[in-house]
N, C-alpha and C positions, 0 to 999 in steps of 0.2 A: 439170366444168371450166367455169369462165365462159367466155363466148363473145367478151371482150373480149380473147384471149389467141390469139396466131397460132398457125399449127401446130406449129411449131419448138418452140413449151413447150407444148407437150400435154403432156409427160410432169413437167413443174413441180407442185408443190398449188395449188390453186386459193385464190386470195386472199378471205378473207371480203367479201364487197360491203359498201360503206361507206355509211353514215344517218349525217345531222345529228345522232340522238337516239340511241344506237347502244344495244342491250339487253345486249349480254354476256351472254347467256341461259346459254351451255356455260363460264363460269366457274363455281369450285365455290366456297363458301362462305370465306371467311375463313380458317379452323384447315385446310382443305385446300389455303390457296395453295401451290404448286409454286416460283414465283418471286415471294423474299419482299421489300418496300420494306425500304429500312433506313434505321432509325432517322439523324438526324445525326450523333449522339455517337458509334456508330458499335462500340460497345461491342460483347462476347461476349454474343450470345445463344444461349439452346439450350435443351432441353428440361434441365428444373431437377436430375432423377433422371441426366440421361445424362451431365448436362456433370457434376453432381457428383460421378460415380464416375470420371470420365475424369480430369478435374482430381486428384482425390484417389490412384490410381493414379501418374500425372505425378508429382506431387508425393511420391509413397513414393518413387518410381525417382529422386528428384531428391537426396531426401536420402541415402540409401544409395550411389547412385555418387559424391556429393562426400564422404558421408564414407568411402568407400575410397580417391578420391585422395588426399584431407586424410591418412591415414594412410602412404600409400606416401611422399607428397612430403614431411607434414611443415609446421606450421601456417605459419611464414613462405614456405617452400616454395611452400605452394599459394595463399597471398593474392600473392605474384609473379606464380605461373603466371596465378591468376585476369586480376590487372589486365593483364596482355601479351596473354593472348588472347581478351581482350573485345575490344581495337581494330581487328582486321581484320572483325568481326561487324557493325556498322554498315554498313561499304562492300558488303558483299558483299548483305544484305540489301536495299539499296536498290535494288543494281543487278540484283537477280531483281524484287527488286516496279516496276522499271521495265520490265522486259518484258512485266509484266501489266497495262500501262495500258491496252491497249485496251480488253478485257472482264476490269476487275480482279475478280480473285476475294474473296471474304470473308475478314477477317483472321482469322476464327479457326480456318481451314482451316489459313494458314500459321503462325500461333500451336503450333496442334496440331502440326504437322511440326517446328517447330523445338527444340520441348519433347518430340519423341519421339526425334530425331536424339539430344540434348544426353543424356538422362536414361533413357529406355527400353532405344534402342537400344545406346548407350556401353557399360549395367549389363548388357548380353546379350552383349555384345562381350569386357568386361572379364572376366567369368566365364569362359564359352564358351572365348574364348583362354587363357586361364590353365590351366584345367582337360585340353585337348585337349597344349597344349605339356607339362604334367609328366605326362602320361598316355604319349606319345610319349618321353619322356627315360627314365622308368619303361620301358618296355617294351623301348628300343632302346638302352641303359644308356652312350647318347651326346649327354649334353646340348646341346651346342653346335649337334649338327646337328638336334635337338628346336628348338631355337629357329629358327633357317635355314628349318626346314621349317615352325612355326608361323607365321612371319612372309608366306611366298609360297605356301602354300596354305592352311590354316586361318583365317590373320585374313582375306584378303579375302573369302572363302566365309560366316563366318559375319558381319562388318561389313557386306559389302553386305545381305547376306541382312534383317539389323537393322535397315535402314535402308527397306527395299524395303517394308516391310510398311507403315510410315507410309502410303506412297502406294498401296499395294494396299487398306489402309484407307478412306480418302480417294475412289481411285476407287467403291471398293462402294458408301459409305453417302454419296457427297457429291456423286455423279453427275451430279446436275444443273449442280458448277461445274464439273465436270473434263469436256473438252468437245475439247479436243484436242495439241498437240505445245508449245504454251507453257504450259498450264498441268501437263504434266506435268514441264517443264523447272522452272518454278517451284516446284512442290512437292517434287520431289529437290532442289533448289538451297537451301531452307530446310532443309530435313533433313539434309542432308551440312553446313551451313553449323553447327547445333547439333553434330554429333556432333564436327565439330571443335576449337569452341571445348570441348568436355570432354577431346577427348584432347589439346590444346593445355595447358591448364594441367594435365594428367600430364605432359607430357614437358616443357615451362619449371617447371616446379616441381622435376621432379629433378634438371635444370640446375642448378638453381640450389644446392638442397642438395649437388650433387656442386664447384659452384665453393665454399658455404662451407667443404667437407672441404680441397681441395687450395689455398682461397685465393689465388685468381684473381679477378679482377673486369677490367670496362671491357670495350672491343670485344674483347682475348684470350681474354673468360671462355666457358664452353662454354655460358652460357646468352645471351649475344649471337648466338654463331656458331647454336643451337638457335633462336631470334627469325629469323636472318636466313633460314635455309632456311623452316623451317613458316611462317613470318606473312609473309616478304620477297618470295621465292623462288615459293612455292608454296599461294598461300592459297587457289587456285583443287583444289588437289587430290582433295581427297574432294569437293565438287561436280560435277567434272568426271568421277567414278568414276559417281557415284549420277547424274546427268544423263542417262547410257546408261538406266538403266532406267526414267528419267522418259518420256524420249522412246518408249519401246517403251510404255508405259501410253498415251502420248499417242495413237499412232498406234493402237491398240487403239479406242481410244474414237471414233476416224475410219471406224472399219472398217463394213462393214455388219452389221449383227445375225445375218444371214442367216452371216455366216463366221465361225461359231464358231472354228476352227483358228488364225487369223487375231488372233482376240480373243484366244487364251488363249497364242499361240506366241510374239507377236510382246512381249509383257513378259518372256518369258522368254526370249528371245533377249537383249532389253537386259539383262535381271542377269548372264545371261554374260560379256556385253562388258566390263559393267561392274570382275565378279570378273579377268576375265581383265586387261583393264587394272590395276586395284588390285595383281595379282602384279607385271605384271611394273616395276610401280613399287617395289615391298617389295622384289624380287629384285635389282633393279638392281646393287647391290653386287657382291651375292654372285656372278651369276650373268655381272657384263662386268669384272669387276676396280674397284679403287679409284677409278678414274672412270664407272664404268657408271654411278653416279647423275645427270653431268652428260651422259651421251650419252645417257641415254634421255630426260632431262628438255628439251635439245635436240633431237633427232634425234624424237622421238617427241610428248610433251607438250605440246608447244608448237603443233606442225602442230593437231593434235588439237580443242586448246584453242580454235584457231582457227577450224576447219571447225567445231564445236558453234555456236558463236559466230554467224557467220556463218549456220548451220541456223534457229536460236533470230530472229535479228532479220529471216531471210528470212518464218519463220512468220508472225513479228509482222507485216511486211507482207502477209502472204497473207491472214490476217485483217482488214484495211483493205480490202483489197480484196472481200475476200465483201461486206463492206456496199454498197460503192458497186454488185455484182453484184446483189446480193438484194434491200435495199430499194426499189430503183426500181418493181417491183413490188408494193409497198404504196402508194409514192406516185400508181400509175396507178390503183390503189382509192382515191386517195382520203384515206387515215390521213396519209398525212404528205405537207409541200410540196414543189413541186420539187426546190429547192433543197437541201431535210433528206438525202438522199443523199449528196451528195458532202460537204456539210459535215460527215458522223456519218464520214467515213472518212479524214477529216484529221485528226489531234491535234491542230495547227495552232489550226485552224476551234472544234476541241473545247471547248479552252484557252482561247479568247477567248469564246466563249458562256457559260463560265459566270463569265467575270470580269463581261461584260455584266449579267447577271442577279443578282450580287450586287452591283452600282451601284446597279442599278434595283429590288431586290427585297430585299436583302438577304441573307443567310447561307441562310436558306431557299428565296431563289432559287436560289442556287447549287447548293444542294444536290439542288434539285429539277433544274433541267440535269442535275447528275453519271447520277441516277437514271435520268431522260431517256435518256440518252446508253448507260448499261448495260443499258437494258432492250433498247433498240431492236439492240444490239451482239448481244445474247442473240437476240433475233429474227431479224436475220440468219444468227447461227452454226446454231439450230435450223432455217431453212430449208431452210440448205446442204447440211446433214445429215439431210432428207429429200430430199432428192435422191438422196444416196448411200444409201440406203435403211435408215441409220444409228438411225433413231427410231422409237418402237412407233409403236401405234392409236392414241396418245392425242396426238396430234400437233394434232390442231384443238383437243383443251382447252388445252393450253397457249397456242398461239398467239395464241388469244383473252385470253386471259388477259394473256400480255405486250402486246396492245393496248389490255387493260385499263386497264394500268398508265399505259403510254404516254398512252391519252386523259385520265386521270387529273393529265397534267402538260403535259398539249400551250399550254395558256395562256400558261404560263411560258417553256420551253421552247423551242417553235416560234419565236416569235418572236430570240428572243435567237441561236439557229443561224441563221435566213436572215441576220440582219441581219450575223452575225461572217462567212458565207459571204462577202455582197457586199464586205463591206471587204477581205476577202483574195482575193479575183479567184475565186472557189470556185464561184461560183453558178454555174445551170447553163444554159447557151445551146444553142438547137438547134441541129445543123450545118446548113450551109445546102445547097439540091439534095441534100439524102437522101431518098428513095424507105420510108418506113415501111410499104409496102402496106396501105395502114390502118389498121395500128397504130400509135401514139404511145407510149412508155413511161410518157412524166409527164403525160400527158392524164390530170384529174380528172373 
């Protein structure tokens, strides 16, 4: 433990001591970075063998569940359905990848989720349920109530279940971005966000061929009134399903390593939630009379929708806050300025440093701030998470490594954060008559 650190963080890692000329001796070679730069372009990268079988998979599940909607709906059918519920997929995406701006994660993580929501999981969905509901009508030689009962327990059991795997995916092999309670909100939020734009254009496509049979059109037609609930109404719905289990994976990845039960309990606690909300959204009908769908989607959905909401943008702040927590201790080594603390933990401060830097530097300034800015984001969240005793052995190669990075861009960088700090009142001033007992935090 360095000896520049009072007693109260004895139990903190100890900060590597900071050189003008610094070796990064415990980084590993290049093909073993942990935390990789990214390109500007900003493109899917991956290992050439893995991304090609994942893609090519995607892409078999992509055509085969559109051509079984194309078939149920019917080709004008499903270029309707198509175009209606492409429009809510824009908004919803933006507004998950806005949650991710602190420590945004790589796009082809949510790529992946959203192409397994849309096409994997739908094709598991759409079978699975089809197959389980005539299996149940066969057996209880009561169709209607086959349906009733595939709708409120079978579809949500196997949909969420379809959908959960993307992010059980994800957390396995992706580890290093999945890190805690907004990036598992964000990775449900893209995958419920795909699976519904597929069962959106199933159900506006049959709309729509059921208004060309009966010849209805305008706001009376039943594919307006099918618009106004799934796209108007409720485009939060299957997100808001698949959300519960984002956050149970989130809080999993906060846990200490040491609480297995804890790792493995707390995602499947959230799929429950999840299932169990998805019934009793399906049951609603059935199960409160002809308006149960607007009193649960009042009385219930809405509350709901709210407290996640609310969860999700407290996170986001509690992640601002680790930085200004955590790095001030790299700054008392030394790696970064006073100032780079509070600045790295304002979006604010964030936002102006890299417009800075592409004035001054160009697109590759900028882009080098972004980097900057994620790397150190990443620093902090690993710190935090050695504390809670969350991170193996290998916790000083990384760390070195993200300073690696960091020193790597501090030219740029450093400068363009103090300077967005001062202008926005961020910088950091000592209090005055405080008693440090000898220790200073931003003392270099």
């Amino acid at each position: 433990m360095s000896e520049s650190y009072p007693q109260h963080l004895s139990s903190h890692p100890a900060v590597p001591a900071f050189d003008e000329q610094p070796l990064f001796d415990g980084v590993p070679e290049r093909a073993r970075w942990r935390y990789k730069p990214r390109r500007a372009s900003r493109l899917w990268r991956s290992k050439a063998v893995r991304a090609g079988v994942v893609i090519t998979l995607l892409a078999l599940s992509g055509l085969v569940i559109l051509a079984l909607v194309r078939e149920q709906t019917g080709t004008h059918g499903f270029l309707v359905g198509l175009g209606l519920a492409t429009l809510p997929v824009p908004l919803l995406a933006a507004a998950f990848r806005w949650l991710d701006r602190v420590e945004p994660g790589p796009w082809r993580n949510l790529l992946f989720a959203f192409a397994w929501g849309a096409f994997a999981a739908a094709l598991v969905a759409i079978i699975a349920n089809s197959f389980a509901t005539r299996w149940i009508a066969t057996a209880t030689a009561d169709p209607a109530s086959a349906d009733t009962l595939g709708a409120t327990v079978i579809a949500p059991v196997v949909e969420e279940s379809a959908k959960a795997a993307a992010i059980l995916l994800i957390f396995l092999f992706r580890r290093r971005d999945f890190t805690g309670i907004v990036d598992g909100v964000v990775v449900a939020g893209f995958t419920a966000t795909g699976f519904a734009f597929t069962e959106n254009i199933l159900y506006l496509g049959n709309a729509f061929g059921e208004d060309q049979e009966i010849g209805t059109s305008g706001l009376a037609s039943v594919t307006a009134a099918t618009f106004f609930v799934r796209v108007v109404m409720s485009p939060f719905a299957h997100p808001l399903f698949t959300v519960l289990t984002g956050i149970g994976f989130g809080a999993a990845a906060l846990a200490a390593r040491r609480r297995r039960f804890r790792r493995i309990a707390l995602p499947l606690l959230g799929l429950a939630l999840a299932m169990g909300m998805h019934a009793l959204w399906n049951g609603s009908a059935s199960l409160f009379g002809p308006f149960g769908f607007y009193a649960v989607y009042g009385a219930f959905m809405v509350p709901v929708f709210g407290l996640l909401t609310w969860l999700t943008i407290w996170s986001r702040q509690r992640e601002l806050r680790t930085i200004s927590t955590e790095l001030p201790a790299y700054a008392a080594a030394g790696w970064l300025t006073a100032d780079e603390p509070r600045a790295l933990s304002s979006m604010r401060v964030r936002t102006m440093a890299r417009d800075i830097a592409r004035r001054t530097h160009g697109p590759a300034g900028a882009h080098a701030v972004s980097e900057y800015e994620r790397f150190a984001t990443t620093l902090a969240s690993l710190r935090h998470r050695a504390h809670r005793g969350a991170v193996g052995p290998d916790f000083s190669e990384r760390e070195q490594e993200l300073l690696h990075h960091l020193w790597q861009r501090k030219d740029v960088a450093s400068p363009a954060l103090t300077y967005a700090a001062r202008a926005t009142g961020q910088a950091w001033t000592p209090p005055p008559h405080r008693d440090y007992g000898g220790y200073n935090p931003y003392r270099s």
